[in-house]
Structures are given as structure tokens and as C-alpha cells.
mmCIF file of the C-alpha atoms, coordinates in Angstrom:
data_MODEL
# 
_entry.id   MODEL 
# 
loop_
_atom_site.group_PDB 
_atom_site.id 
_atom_site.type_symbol 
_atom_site.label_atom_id 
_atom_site.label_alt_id 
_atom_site.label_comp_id 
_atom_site.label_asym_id 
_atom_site.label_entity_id 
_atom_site.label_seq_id 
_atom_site.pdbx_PDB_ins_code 
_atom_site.Cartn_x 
_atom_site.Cartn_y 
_atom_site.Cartn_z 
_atom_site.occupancy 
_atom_site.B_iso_or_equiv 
_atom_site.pdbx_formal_charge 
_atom_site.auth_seq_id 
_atom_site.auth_comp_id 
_atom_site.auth_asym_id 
_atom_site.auth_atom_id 
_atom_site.pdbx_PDB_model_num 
ATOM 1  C CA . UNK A 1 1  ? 71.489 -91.220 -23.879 1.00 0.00 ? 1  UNK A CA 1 
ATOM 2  C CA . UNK A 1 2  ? 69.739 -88.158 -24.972 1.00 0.00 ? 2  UNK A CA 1 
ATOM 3  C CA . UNK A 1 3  ? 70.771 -86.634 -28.624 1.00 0.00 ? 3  UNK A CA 1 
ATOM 4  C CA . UNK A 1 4  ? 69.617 -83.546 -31.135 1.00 0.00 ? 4  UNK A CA 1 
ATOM 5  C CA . UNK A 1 5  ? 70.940 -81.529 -33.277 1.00 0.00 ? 5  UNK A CA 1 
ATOM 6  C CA . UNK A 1 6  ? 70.237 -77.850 -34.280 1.00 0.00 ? 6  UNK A CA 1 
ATOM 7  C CA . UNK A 1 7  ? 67.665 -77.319 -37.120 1.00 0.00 ? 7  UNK A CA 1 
ATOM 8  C CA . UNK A 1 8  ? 70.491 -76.871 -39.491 1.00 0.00 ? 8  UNK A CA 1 
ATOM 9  C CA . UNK A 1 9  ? 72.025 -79.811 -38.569 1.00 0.00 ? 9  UNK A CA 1 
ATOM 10 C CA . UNK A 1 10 ? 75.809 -78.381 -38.230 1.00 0.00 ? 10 UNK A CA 1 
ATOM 11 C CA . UNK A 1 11 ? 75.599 -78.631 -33.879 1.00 0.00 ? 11 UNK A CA 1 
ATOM 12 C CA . UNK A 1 12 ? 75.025 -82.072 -32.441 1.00 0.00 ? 12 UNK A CA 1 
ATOM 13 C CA . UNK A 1 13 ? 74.741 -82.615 -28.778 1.00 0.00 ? 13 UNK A CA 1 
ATOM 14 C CA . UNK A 1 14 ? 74.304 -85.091 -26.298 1.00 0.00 ? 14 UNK A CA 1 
ATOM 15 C CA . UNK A 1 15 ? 73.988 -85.822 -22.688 1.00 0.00 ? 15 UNK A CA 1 
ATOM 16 C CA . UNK A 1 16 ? 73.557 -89.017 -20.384 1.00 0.00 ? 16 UNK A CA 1 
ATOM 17 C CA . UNK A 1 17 ? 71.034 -86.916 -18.086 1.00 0.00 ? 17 UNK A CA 1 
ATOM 18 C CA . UNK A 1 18 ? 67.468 -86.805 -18.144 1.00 0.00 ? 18 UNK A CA 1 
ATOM 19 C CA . UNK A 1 19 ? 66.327 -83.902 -18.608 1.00 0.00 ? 19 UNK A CA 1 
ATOM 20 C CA . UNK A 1 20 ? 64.953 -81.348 -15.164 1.00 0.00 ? 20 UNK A CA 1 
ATOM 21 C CA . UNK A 1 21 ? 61.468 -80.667 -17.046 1.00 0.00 ? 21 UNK A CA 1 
ATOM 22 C CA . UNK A 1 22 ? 60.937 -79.807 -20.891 1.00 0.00 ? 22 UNK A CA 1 
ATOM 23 C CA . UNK A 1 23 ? 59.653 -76.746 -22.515 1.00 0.00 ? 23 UNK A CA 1 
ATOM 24 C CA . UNK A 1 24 ? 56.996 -76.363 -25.919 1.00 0.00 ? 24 UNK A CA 1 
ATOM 25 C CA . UNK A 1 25 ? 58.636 -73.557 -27.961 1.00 0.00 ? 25 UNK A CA 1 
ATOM 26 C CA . UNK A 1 26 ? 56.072 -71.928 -30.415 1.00 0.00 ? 26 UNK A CA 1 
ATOM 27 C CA . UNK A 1 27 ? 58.446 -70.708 -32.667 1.00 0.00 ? 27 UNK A CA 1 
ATOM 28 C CA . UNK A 1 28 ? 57.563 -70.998 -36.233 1.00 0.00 ? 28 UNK A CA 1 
ATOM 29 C CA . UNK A 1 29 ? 60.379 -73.861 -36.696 1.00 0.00 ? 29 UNK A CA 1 
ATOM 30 C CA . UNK A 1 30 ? 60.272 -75.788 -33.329 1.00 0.00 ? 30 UNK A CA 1 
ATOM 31 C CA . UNK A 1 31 ? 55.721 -76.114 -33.860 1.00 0.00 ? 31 UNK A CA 1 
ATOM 32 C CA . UNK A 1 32 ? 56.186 -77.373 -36.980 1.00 0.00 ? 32 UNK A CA 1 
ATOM 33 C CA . UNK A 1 33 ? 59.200 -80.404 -36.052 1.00 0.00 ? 33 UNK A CA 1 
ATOM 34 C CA . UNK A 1 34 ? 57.048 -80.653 -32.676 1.00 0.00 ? 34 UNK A CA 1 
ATOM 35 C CA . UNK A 1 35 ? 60.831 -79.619 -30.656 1.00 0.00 ? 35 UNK A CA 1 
ATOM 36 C CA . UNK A 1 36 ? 60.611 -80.007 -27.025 1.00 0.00 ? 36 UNK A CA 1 
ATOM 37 C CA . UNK A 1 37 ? 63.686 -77.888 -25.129 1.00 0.00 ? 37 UNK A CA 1 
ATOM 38 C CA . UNK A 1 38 ? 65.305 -80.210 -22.685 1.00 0.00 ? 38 UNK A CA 1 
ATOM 39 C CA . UNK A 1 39 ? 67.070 -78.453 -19.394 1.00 0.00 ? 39 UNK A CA 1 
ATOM 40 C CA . UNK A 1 40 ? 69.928 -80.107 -18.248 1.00 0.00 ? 40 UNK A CA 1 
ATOM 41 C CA . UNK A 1 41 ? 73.092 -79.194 -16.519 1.00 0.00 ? 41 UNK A CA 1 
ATOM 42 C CA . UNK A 1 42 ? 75.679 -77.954 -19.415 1.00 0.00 ? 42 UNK A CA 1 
ATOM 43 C CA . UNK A 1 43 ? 78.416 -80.225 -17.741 1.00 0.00 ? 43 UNK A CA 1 
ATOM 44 C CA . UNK A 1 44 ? 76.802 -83.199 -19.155 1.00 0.00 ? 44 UNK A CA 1 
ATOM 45 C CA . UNK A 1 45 ? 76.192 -82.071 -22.288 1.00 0.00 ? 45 UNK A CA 1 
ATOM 46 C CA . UNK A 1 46 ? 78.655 -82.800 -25.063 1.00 0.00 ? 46 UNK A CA 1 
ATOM 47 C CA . UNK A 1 47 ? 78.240 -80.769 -28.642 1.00 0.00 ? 47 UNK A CA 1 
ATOM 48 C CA . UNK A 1 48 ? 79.444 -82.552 -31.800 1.00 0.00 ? 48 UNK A CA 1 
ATOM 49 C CA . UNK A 1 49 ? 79.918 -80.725 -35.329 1.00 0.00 ? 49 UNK A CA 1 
ATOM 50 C CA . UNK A 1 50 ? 80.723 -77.801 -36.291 1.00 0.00 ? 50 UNK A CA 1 
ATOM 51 C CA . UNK A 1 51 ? 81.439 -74.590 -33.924 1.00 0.00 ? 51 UNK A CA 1 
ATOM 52 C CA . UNK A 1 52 ? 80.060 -71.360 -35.879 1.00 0.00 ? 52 UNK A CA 1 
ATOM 53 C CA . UNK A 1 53 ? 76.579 -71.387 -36.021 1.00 0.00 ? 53 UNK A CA 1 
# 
């Protein structure tokens, strides 16, 4: 089981998958928290939380 959540924390997600490859974002945010963007297939992904970002 993969999980995350957005930075915020009001969208959770999850998915049984492993991931197709990863990507390093440089954003300001995603270099500090050391994010890695996992691509999946959206079928398998389930979101959590709130729905208005």
C-alpha cells in the first residue's frame, strides 16, 4: 500500500500499485519535504479527505 497526502494535508490518497517510475520535483515545497511524484494508473488510486483544494 502506497499513501500521501497533499502538502496541506486536506487530500489523502492511496493506491495498491507500485508506482511506473518516480519523478524529483524542484519546486520550492516538494525540495524542501524531499517529495518524489509517483505515476500510477488513476483507477487504483483512491483520494480520502476533503474535495476542494
Amino acid at each position: 500500500m502506497y499513501s500521501g497526502r497533499c502538502h496541506c494535508g486536506s487530500i489523502a490518497f492511496e493506491t495498491t500499485e507500485s508506482p511506473k517510475w518516480l519523478t524529483e520535483c524542484n519546486c520550492s515545497i516538494c525540495h524542501r519535504l524531499g517529495s518524489l511524484w509517483a505515476h500510477v494508473q488513476i483507477d487504483t488510486v483512491t483520494f480520502n479527505g476533503g474535495t476542494q483544494l
